[in-house]
C-alpha positions in Angstrom: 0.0 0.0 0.0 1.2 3.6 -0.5 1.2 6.1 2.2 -1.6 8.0 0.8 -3.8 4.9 0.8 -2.2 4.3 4.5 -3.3 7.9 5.5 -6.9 7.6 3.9 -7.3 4.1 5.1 -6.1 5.6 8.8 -8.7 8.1 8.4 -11.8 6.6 6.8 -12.0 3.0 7.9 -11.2 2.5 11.7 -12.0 -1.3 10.9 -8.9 -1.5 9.0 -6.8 -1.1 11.6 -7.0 -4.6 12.7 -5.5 -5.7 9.7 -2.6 -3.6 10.4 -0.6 -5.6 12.6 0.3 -7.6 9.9 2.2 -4.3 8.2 6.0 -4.7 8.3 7.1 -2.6 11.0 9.5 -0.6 8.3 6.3 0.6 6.7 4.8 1.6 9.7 8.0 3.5 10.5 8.0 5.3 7.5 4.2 6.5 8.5 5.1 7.4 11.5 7.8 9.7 9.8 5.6 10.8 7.2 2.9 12.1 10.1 5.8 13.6 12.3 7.2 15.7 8.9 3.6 16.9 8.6 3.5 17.9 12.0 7.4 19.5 11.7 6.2 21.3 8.7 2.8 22.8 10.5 5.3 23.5 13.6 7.6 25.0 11.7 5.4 27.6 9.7 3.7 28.7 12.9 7.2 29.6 14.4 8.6 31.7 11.5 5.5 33.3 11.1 5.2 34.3 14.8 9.1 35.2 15.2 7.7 37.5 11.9 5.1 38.9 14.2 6.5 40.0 17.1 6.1 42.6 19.1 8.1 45.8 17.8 9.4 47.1 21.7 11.8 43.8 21.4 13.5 45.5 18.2 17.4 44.4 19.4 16.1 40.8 19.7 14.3 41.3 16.2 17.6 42.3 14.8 19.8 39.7 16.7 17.0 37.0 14.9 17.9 38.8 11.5 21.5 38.4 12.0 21.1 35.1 12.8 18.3 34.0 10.8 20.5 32.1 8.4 21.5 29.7 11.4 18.2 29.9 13.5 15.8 28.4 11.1 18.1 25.4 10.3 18.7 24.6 13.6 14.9 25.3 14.9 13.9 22.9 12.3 16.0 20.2 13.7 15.7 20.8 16.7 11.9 21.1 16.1 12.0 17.6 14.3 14.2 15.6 16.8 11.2 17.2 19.6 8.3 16.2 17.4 9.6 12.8 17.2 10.7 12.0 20.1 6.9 13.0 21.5 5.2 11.3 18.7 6.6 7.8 19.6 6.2 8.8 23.3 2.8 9.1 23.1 2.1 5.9 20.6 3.8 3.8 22.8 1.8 5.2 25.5 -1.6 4.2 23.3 -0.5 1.2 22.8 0.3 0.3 26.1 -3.3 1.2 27.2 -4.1 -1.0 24.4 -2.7 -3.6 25.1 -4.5 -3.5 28.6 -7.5 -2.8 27.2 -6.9 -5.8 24.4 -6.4 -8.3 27.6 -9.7 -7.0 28.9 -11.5 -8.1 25.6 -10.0 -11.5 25.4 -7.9 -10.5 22.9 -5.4 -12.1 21.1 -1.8 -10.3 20.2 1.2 -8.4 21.5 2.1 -5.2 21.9 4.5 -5.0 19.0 0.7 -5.3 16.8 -1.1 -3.0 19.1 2.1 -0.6 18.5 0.9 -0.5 14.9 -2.4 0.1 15.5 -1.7 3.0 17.3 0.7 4.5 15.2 -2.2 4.5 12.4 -5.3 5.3 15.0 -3.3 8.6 15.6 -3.9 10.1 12.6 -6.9 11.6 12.9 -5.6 13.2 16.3 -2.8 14.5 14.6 -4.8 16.7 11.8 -7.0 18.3 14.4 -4.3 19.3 16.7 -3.1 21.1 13.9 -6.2 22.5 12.9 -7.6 23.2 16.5 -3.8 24.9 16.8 -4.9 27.3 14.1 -8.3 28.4 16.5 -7.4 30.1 19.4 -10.5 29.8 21.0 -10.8 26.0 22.2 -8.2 25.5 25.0 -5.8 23.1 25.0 -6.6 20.5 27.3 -10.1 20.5 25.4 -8.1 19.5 22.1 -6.0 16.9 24.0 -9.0 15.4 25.2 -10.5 15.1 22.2 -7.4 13.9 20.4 -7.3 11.2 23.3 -10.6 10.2 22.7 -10.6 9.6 19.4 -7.3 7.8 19.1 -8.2 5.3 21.7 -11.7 5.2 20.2 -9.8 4.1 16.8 -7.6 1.8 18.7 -10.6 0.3 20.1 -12.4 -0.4 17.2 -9.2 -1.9 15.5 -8.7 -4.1 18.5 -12.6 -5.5 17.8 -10.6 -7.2 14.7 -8.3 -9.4 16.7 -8.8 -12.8 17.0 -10.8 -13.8 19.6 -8.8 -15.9 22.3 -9.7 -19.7 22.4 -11.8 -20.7 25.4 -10.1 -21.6 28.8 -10.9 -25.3 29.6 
């Protein structure tokens, strides 16, 4: 599958996400850098364009940015990057920790390693309206975190529904 199908698959058909614990876990690295570039991108733009819009009574600091703009956006981006990522695969191992919990709970069958990939898909849709919700002022930020939460477990939930079953205890 391409990472375009991945993306719209992640987005549109939460029942699909079963399946993807069969993925190679090189794939599902790559869409977990694909997601994280998006998000480094989004980041990125924000800060230039609020280092742009500063207020003018810090004019020496504007023109110590100027001076320095050459090296400051390089290294913001990478530093930027190296953040993103290491948060990103914080919080999917996090999901898929609860998921794995919650994937004992429903008699289950798997490993974290395939709830891993689950949640690195589920996360998607959280992803897009951080960025978006980042763009609104108005809704505070532990309202967008909750919502985000909610629906990436919700996703990881509904993939989880497409284990296998365990066999019966005798």
């Amino acid at each position: 599958m391409t990472h375009t199908q991945l993306f719209i698959m992640s987005l549109f058909s939460p029942k699909k996400l079963g399946a993807v614990r069969f993925m190679p876990i090189g794939k599902v690295i790559q869409y977990a850098f694909l997601l994280i570039t998006m998000i480094t991108v989004f980041s990125f733009a924000q800060f230039t364009v609020d280092a742009r819009n500063a207020p003018m009574d810090m004019e020496g600091l504007l023109q110590y940015l100027k001076d320095i703009g050459f090296l400051l956006y390089p290294v913001a981006f990478i530093l930027l990057f190296v953040m993103i990522t290491l948060l990103f695969f914080i919080f999917v191992a996090t999901f898929a920790f609860v998921g794995t919990l919650i994937m004992h709970n429903m008699k289950r069958r798997g490993e974290y390693r395939n709830v891993f990939r689950t949640a690195t898909f589920a996360i998607t849709w959280a992803t897009i309206l951080t960025m978006f919700f980042e763009l609104s002022p108005v809704i505070p930020p532990i309202i967008t975190t909750s919502i985000s939460i909610f629906i990436t477990m919700l996703y990881i939930i509904i993939g989880l529904t497409k284990y296998p079953k365990l066999p019966p205890q005798a």
